[in-house]
C-alpha positions as CSV (number, residue, x, y, z in Angstrom):
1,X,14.0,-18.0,9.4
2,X,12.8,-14.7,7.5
3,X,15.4,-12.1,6.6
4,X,15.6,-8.8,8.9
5,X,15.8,-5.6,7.6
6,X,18.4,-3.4,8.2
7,X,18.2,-0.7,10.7
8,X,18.9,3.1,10.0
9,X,18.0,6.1,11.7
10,X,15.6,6.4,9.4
11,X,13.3,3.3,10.1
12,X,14.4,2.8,14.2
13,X,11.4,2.8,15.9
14,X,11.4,5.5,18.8
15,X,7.7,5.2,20.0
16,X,5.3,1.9,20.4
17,X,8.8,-0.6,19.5
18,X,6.4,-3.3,20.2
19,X,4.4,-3.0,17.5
20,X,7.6,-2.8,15.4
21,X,8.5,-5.4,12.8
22,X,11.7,-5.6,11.2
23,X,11.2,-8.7,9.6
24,X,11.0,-8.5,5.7
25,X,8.2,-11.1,4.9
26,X,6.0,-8.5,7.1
27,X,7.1,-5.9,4.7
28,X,6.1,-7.8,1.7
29,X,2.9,-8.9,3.2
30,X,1.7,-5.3,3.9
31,X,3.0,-4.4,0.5
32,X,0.9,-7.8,-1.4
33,X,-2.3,-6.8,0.7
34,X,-2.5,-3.3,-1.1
35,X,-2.3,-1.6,-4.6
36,X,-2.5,2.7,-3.5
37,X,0.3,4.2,-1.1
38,X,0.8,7.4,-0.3
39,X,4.3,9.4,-1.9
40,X,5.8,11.9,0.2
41,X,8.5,14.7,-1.9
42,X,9.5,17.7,-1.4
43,X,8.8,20.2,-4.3
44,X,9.9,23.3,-4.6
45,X,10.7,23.7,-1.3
46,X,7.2,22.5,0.1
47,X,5.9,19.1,1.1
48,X,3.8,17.1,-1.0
49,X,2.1,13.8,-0.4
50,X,0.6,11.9,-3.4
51,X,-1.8,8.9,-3.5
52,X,-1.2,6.7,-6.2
53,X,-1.0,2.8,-7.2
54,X,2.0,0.8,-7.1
55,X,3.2,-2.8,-7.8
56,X,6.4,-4.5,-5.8
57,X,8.6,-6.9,-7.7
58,X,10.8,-8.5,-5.0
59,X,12.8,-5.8,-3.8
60,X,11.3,-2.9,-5.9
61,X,8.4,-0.8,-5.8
62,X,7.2,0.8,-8.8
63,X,5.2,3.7,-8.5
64,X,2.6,5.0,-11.1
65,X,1.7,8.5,-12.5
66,X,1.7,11.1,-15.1
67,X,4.3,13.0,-17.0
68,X,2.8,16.5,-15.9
69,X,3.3,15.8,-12.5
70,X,6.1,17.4,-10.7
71,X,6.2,15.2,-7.7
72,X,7.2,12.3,-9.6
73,X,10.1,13.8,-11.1
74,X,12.4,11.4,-9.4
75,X,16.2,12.3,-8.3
76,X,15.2,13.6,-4.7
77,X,14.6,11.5,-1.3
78,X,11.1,10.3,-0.7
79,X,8.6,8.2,1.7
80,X,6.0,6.0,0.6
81,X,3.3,4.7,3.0
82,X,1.3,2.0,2.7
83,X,-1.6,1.5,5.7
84,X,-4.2,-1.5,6.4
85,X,-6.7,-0.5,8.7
86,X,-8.4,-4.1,10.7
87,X,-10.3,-2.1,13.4
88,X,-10.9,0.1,16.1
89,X,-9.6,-0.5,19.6
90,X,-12.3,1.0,21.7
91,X,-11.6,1.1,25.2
92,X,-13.5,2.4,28.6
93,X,-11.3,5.5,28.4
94,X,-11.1,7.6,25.3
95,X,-7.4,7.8,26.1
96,X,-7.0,4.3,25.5
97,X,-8.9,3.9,22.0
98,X,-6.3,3.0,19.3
99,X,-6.5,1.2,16.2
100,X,-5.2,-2.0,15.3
101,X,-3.3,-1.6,11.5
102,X,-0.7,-2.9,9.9
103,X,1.8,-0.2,8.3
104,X,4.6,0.1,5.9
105,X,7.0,3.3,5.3
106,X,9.9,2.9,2.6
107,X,12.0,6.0,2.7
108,X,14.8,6.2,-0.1
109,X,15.9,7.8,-3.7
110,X,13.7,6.4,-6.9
111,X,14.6,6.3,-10.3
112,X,12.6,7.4,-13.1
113,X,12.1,4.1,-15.4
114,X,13.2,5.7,-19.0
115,X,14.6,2.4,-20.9
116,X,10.5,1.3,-22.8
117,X,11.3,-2.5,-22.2
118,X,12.0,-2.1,-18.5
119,X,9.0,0.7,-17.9
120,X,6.5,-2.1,-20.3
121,X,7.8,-4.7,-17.6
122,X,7.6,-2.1,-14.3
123,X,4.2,-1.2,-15.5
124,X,2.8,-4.8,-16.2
125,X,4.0,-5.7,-12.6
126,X,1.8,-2.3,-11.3
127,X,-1.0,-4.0,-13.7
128,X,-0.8,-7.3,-12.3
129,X,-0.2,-6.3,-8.7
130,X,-3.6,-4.4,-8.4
131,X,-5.9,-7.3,-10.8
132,X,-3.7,-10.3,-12.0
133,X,-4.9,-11.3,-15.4
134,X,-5.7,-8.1,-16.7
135,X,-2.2,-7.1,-18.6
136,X,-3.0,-10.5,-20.6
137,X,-6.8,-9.3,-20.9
138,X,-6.4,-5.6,-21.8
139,X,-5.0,-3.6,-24.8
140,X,-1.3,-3.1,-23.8
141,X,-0.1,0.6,-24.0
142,X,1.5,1.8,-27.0
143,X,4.2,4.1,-27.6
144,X,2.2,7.5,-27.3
145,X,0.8,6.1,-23.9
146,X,4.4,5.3,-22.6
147,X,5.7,8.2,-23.4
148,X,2.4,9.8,-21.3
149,X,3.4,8.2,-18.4
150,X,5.9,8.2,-15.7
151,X,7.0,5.1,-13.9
152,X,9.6,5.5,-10.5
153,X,11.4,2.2,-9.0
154,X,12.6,2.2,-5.4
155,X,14.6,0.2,-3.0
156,X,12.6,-1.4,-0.7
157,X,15.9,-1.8,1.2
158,X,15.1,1.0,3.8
159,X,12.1,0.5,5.4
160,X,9.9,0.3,8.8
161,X,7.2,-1.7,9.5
162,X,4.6,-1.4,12.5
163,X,1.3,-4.1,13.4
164,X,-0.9,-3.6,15.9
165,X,-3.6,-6.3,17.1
166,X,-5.3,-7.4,20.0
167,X,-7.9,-5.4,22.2
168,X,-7.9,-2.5,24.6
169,X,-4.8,-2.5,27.0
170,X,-6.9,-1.3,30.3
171,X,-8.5,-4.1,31.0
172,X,-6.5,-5.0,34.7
173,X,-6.7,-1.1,35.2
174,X,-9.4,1.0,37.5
175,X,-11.5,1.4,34.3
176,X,-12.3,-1.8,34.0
177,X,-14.6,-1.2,37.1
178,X,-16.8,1.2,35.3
179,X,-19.1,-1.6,33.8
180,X,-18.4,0.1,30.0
181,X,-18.3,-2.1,27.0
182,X,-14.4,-2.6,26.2
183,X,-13.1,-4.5,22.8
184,X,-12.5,-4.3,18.8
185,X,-14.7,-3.4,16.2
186,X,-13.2,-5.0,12.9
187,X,-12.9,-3.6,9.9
188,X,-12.8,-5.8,6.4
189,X,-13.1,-4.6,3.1
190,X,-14.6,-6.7,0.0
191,X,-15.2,-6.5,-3.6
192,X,-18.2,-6.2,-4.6
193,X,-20.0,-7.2,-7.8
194,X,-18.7,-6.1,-11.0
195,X,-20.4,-3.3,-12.8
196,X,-20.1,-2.8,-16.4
197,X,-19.6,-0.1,-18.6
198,X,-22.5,1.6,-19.6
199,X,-21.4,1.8,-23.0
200,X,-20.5,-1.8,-23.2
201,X,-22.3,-4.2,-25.9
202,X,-24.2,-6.5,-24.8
203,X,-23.2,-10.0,-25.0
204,X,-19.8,-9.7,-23.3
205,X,-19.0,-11.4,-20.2
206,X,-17.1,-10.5,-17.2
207,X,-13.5,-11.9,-17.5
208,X,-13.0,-14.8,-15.4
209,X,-9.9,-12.9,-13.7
210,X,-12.2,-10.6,-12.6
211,X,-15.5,-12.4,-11.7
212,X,-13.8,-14.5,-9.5
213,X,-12.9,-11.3,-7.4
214,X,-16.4,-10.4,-6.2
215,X,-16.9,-11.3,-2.4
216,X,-13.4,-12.0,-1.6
217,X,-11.4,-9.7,0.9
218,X,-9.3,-6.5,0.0
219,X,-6.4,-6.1,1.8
């Protein structure tokens, strides 16, 4: 049986708490299927919401930027959002369209990642996360890079989770008497075919870690 998460005020859901999930390997799943969320801070009085990549390590989520920006500065309360879009939900009505998604929102405090062996672990987990085999592939950072970058860790301890599937909902309605076309149209994303760097030599292949991404499913 798969752990629950708790429930706060925070992460009850009010509205649709059908689609609601508050089981943790849905949280995980959502989290594994992506590599970008969105990070919502306050700053300077003002909301800000930032896309960048992440990596989750268990029960963390390490979150990636750059020492000149101020909404990574850590210390305050934050949400992070990650969404999977799978199709559209398109109905006889327009009220009745929808989407069918998977979505994860982790509210809580981060800490900035300071000690270098725990931010060169935080930030190979971010690596391998978005393309496993590249932080044994690449150059690693060095100490000038490090010190270029910020790296934030968060509890994934407070969090909601929301799936929606299936097709339209009016179908034993009066719409469905209209003779309209009713159903999904799915939405799947791919990688495609490596491109290489213009400035690359010839002669060097694409890494096996990477070749072996092209046609298979993002997400």
């Amino acid at each position: 049986m798969s752990e629950r998460l708790p429930e706060t005020d925070l992460t009850r859901h009010r509205r649709l708490g059908e689609q609601g999930s508050l089981d943790r390997a849905d949280l995980d799943a959502i989290l594994d299927a992506g590599f970008v969320c969105h990070l919502g801070v306050v700053v300077e009085g003002r909301p800000v919401v930032v896309p960048t990549v992440y990596g989750r390590d268990g029960r963390l989520l390490y979150l990636h930027g750059s020492v000149a920006s101020r909404s990574l500065v850590g210390g305050g309360p934050v949400c992070v959002t990650v969404t999977h879009v799978d199709g559209l939900v398109l109905a006889r009505s327009v009220f009745e369209h929808g989407v069918n998604y998977r979505s994860a929102m982790i509210h809580g405090v981060p800490r900035k990642v300071t000690d270098p062996d725990e931010k060169r672990a935080g930030l190979r987990r971010l690596t391998e996360h978005a393309t496993p085999g590249q932080w044994s592939y690449a150059r690693l950072p060095n100490r000038k890079e490090l010190a270029a970058t910020t790296l934030l860790v968060l509890s994934l301890e407070e969090a909601s989770v929301k799936i929606r599937t299936g097709g339209p909902d009016d179908g034993d309605g009066p719409d469905a008497e209209l003779g309209l076309w009713a159903g999904t149209l799915p939405l799947t994303s791919t990688w495609g075919t490596p491109v290489p760097d213009p400035a690359l030599p010839t002669g060097i292949p694409v890494p096996r870690h990477i070749a072996r991404r092209e046609g298979a499913r993002q997400g």
